[in-house]
N, C-alpha and C positions, 0 to 999 in steps of 0.2 A: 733673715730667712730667705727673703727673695737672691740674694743677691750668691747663696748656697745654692738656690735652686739652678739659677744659672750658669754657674759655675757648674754644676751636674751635669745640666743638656749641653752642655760644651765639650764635655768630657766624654759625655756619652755620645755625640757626635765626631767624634776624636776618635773614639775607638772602634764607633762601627765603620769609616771609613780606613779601615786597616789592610785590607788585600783584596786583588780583584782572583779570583780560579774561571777558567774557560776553556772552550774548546777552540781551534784555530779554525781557521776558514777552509784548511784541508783537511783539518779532523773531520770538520761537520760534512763534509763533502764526502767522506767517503764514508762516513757512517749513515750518513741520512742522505744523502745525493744534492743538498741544501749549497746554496753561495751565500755563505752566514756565518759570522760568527755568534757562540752560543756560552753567553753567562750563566756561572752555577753560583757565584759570588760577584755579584759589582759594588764597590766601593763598601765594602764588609755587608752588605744585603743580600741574602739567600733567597734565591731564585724556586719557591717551593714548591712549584708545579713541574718546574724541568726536574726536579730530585726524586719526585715518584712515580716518573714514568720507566720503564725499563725498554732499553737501549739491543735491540738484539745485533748481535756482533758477527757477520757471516763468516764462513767455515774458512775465507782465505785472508781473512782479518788477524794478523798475529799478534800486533802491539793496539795498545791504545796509550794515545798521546794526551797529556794537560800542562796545561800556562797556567803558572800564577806571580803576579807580581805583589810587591810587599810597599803597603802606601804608606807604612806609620814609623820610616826612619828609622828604626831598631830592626833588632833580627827578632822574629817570629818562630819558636819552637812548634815542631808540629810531628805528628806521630802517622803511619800509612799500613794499612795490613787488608789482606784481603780474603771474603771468606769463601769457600766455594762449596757447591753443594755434594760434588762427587768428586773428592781428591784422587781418586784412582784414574780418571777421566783425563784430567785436564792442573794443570800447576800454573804458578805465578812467578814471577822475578821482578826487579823495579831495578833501573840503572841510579836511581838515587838510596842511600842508606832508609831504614824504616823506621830512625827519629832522627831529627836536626833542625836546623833550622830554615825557615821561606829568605832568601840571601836580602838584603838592601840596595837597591840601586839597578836598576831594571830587569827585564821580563825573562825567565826560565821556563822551558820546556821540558820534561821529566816523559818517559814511557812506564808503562810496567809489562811486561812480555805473558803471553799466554801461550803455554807447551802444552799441545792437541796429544792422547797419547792414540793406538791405535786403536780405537774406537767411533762410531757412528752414536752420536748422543746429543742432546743438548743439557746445556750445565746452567743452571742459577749462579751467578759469579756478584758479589758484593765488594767495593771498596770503598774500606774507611780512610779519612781523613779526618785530624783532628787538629785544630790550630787554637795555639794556647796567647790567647790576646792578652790578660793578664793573667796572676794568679788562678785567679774565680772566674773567669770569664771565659770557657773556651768552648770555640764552633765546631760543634759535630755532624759530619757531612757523609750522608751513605751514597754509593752511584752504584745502583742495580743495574749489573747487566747481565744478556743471556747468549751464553756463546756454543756456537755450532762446531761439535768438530766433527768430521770426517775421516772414516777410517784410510784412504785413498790420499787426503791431504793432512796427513798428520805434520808437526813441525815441533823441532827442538831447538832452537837456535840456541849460537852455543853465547859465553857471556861476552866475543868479540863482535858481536850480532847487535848489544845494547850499546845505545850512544844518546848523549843526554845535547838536544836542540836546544841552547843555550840561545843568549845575543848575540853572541860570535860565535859563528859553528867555527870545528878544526877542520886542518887538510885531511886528517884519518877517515870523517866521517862522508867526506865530498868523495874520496878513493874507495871506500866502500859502496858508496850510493853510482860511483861510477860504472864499478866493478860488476853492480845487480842491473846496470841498464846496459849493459854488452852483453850479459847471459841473456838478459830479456830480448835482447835484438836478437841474438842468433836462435832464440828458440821463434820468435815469431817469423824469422824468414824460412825456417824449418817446416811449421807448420802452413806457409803459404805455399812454399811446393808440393806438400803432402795435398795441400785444397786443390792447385793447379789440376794433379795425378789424378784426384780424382773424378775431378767435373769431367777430363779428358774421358777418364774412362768408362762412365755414366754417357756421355754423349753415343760413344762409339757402342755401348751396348743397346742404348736406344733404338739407332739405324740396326743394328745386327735382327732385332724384334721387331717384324712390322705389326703393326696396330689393327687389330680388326673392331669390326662393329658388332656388337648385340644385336641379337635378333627380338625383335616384337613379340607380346604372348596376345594368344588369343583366346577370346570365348566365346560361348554362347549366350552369354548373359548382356544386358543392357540395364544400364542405369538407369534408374529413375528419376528422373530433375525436368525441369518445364524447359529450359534453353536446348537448342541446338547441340549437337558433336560435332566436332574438329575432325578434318579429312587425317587418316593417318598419318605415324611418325615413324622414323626409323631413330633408336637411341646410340650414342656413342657411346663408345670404352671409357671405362673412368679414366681411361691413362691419353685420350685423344686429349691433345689439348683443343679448349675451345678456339672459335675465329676471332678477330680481332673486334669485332663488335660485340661480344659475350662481356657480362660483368665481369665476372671475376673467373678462377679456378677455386677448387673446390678448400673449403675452409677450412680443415681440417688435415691437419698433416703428422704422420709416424714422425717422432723422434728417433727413433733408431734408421729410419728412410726406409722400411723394408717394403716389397709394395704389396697393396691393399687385395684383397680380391675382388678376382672380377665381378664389375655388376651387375650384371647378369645373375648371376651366382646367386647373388645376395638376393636377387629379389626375387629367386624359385623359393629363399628361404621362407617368405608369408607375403603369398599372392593372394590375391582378394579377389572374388567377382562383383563385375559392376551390379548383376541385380540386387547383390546382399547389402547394399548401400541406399540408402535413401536420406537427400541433401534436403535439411528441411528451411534452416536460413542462413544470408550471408550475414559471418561476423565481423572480416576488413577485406576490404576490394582495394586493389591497386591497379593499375594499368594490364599488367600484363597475367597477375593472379589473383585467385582469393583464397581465403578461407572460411570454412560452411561449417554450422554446428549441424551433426546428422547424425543416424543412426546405423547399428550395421547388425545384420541379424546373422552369426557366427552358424554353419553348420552344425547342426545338433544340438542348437543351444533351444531353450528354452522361451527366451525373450531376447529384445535386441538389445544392443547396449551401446552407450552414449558414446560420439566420434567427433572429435575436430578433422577436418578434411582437407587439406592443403593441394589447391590443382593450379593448372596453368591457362589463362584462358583461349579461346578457341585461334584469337589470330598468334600467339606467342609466336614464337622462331623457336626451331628444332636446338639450337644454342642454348636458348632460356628456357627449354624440358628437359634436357638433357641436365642441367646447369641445378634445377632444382629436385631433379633423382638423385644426383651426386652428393649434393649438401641434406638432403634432407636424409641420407643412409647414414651419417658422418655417426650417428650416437647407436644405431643399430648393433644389437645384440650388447650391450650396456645394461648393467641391472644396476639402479641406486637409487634410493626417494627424493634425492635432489636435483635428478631425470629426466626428461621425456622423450624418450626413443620413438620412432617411429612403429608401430603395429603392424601395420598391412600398406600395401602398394595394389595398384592396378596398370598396368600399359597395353590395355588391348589396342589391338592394330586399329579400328575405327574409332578412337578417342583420344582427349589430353590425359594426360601420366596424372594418378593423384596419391597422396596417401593421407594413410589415417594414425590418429592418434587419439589415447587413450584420452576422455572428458569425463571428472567431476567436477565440475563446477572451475575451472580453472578459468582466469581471463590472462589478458596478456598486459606485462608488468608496468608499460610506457603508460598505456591508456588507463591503469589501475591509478596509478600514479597523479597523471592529470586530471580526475576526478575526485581527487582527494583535494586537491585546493578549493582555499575559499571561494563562491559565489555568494550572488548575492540574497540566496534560499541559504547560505550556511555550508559548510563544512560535510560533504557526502558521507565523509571518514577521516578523523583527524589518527595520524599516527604517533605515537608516542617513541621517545628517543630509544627505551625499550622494545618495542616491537622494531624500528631500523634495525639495528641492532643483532635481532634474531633472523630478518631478512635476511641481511648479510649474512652471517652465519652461515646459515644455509647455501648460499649459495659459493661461498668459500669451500665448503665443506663438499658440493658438489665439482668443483673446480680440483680440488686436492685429486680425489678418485680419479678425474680425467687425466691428470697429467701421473698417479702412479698405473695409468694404465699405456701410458709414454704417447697421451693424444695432447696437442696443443689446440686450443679452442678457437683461436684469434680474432675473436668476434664478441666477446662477452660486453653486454650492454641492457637495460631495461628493456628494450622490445625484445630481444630475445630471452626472456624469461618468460612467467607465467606463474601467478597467485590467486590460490582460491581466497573464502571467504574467513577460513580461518589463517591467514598468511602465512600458508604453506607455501614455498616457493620451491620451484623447478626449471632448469635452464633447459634450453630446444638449442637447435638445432637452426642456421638463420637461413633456409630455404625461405624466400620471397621478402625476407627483410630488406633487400634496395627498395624492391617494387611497392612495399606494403606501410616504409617508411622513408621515402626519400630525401626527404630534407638532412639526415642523418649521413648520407653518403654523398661523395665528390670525386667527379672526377679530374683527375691533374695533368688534361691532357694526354694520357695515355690509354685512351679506353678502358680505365679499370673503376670502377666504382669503385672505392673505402672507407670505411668509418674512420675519415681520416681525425675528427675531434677526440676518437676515442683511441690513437693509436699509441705506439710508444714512439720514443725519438727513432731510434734504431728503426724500426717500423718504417716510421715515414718517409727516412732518408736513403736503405735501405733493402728497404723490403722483407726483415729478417722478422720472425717469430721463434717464438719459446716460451717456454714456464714463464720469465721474466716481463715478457709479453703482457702476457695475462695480466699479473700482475697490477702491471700498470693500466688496462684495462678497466679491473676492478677497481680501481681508487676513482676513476671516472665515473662506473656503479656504484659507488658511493656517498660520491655528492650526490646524483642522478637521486638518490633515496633521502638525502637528506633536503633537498632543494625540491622535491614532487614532480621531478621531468624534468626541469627546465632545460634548453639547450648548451650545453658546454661552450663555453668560448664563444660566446654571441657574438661580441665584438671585433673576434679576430677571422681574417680573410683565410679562408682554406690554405689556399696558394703562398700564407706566410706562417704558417701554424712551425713550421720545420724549425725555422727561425727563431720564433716568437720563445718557441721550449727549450731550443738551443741559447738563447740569452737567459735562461734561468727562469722565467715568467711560469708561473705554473695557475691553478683555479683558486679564487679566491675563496676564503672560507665562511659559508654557508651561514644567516643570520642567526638562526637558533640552532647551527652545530656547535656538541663541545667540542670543546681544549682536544679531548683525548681520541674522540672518534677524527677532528681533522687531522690531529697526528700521524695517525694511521695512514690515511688519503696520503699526506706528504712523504713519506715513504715509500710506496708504491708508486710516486713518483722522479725516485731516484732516476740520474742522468747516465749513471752505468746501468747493466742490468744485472752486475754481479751485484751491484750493493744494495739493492733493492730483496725487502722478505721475501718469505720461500710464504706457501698458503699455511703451511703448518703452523709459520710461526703469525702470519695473520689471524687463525684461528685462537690461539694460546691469548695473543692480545684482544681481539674482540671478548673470547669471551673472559676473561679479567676483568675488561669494562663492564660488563653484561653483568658481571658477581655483584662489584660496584654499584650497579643501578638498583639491584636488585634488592641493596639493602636498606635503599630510604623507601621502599614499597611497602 
């Protein structure tokens, strides 16, 4: 009996080590932006947390690639089909037949091709594989993916398009892969003269437009507050660039480049008098600003009603008022409950510039956050992986609207947010965030302050923002929530961060984060920014998990 038994677990260990299936280290890389290779099968062992997570495939992703090698000396029959949700959408093709067998004696590469048709969609895409070990014995393996197509990048490649990455590639497929990197060159030298034409011509429209200043508003009103006023200011043009001493230029930049209107303009649109303001306490003081919980009694209103106050204080530099009009207009005339636009402004001529902003109960997200950790009274508020979760969300969700209103945020982070007590959260606008958190920003020798721990590679190296941006932004928001504040990349020197992310090093994941929520994070960490999600499909993933959570509750 025994000697059957063992004879079985022999067998049985015999069989499960029968083929490895993976993805290559250029697969994973430009699916997940990862320097990794990723097992679905090691040594006949199915990998069952990589199998149900779904893989979103961006809109200029046309194959996907898999290895598998055959460990059990025979040929391995195996069966491949794929199902998709909207066959009008989107089709499939495989440069391998759809039964045969896994070959014997080293490692194949097989694609299956995905034909976009011309449609804007996202498609539920499944492929089976089926490998028949013995008779009775065979592995059934799903790989959910969701693929983006574009009506703008549709593609049909035709079947001289499929080529199967064997151990020995052919000369056909090196003449091919030659042939798409000489189109690629002449199209990128095309588009560096188109870049050249146009900085030129940007330049020369700039000189053509001299830049003028804003003028000051005045009133008769005076604010109520026990400190001192500031001798007046004069405000510049949002388009003056600051002086070399200013932190930054303003956060917020058109996609389309169109320019913004004047600021001036903007702030005829909801000017405030100083006596309708009444500062009753500071809620963060920084060097050069603060922010006041106060009240503000509306024209014609009835009662006053509750105002966070963002000013500059009396000794600032006309750079750093000017600096925080600009940033703090960037959400202005924005309507979303993921939000916080600015209300009202003041810049009379005998005062510092302030505005105000809608207050129920909202604090701000950094210092929510560091109050939630343990002390030695307990736990102020323990968060559940659920409520993260809906944070995010939310704030995803406020991110999407931003960018389909073609703004890029490039600044998204825990202090610039804000959550009440029911974690409602809403993104601002980072008016006095150098000043109000500085440990957060660095400068790299160029007089610029930037959340450089929270930037993207592109970003840092640079200086480029976009959607992608974001992005990767957010995934830094998301440890930020999983971890209650703690600083990003403690360890690593500002001045080497470029590097550090440029050799693949990314943030470690978080002691009680899952599997699925750092998945997430590590994707918005991609090293392209094409391969890196869009928010929408951040959204579709969050809340999936959030379904998930929801049902051991």
């Amino acid at each position: 009996m025994w000697a059957l038994l063992v004879a079985g677990l022999l067998f049985a260990a015999k069989v499960q080590a029968s083929f490895n299936l993976f993805l290559s280290q250029a697969e994973v890389r430009k699916l997940m932006g990862l320097k990794a290779e990723l097992f679905y099968v090691r040594a006949g062992v199915v990998n069952e947390y990589a199998m149900k997570f779904i893989v979103p495939v961006p809109a200029q992703v046309h194959k996907l690639h898999f290895t598998w090698e055959n460990l059990a000396g025979r040929p391995l029959p195996y069966t491949v089909f794929a199902d998709i949700s909207d066959p009008v959408v989107l089709s499939t093709s495989f440069n391998i037949s759809d039964t045969g067998d896994i070959p014997v004696g080293g490692i194949q590469t097989w694609a299956m091709a995905m034909h976009c048709g011309p449609y804007d969609a996202e498609v539920d895409l499944t492929l089976h594989i089926n490998v028949s070990l013995t008779r009775r014995n065979v592995t059934s393996l799903e790989f959910k993916r969701k693929k983006i197509c574009l009506k703008d990048q549709s593609h049909y490649p035709g079947p001289e398009e499929v080529s199967v990455a064997a151990s020995g590639s052919s000369s056909g497929g090196q003449i091919f892969y030659a042939a798409v990197g000489c189109a690629c060159a002449f199209i990128a030298a095309i588009c560096v003269l188109l870049l050249a034409y146009y900085v030129r011509d940007k330049k020369a429209r700039r000189h053509r437009e001299p830049l003028q200043e804003s003028r000051g508003l005045g009133s008769a009103c005076s604010v109520e507050r026990g400190t001192g006023i500031g001798p007046a200011q004069t405000f510049l043009s949002p388009e003056t660039p600051p002086p070399p001493s200013a932190a930054s230029v303003s956060t917020y930049r058109r996609l389309d480049d169109r320019s913004n209107r004047d600021l001036y303009e903007r702030i005829q649109e909801c000017p405030v008098q100083r006596c309708r303001v009444r500062l009753l306490s500071v809620e963060i003081e920084g060097t050069y600003g603060r922010v006041y919980r106060g009240s503000y009694h509306e024209e014609g209103a009835s009662k006053p009603r509750d105002v966070l106050v963002k000013t500059a204080a009396e000794h600032a530099s006309q750079a750093q008022m000017a600096l925080l009009l600009r940033e703090g207009f960037s959400l202005h005339g924005l309507s979303h409950p993921a939000l916080l636009p600015v209300c009202g402004v003041s810049i009379e001529e005998r005062g510092a510039p302030f505005l105000l902003y809608p207050h129920t109960g909202y604090k701000n997200m950094k210092r929510f956050l560091l109050r939630c950790k343990l002390t030695s009274e307990g736990p102020t508020r323990a968060l559940t992986t659920q409520e993260v979760v809906e944070m995010a969300l939310q704030v995803a969700k406020g991110v999407q609207y931003l960018h389909r209103k073609r703004l890029v945020h490039r600044d998204i982070a825990a202090r610039n947010c804000v959550v009440d007590d029911e974690l409602r959260v809403q993104i601002t606008d980072n008016a006095l965030a150098r000043d109000l958190f500085p440990q957060d920003y660095y400068c790299l020798g160029d007089n610029e302050n930037r959340p450089i721990k929270w930037l993207a590679i592109e970003s840092l190296l640079n200086k480029s923002f976009s959607t992608a941006s974001d992005v990767w932004s957010f995934g830094v928001l998301l440890w930020e929530l999983t971890t209650l504040a703690q600083q990003p990349y403690v360890e690593v020197d500002p001045f080497e961060m470029a590097n550090y992310l440029r050799d693949g090093y990314r943030l470690a994941q978080p002691v009680n984060c899952p599997d699925e929520l750092f998945a997430v994070m590590a994707y918005c960490w991609a090293m392209s920014p094409d391969e890196r999600p869009t928010f929408s499909q951040l959204i579709v993933c969050l809340q999936e998990f959030h379904t998930q959570l929801t049902k051991y509750v």
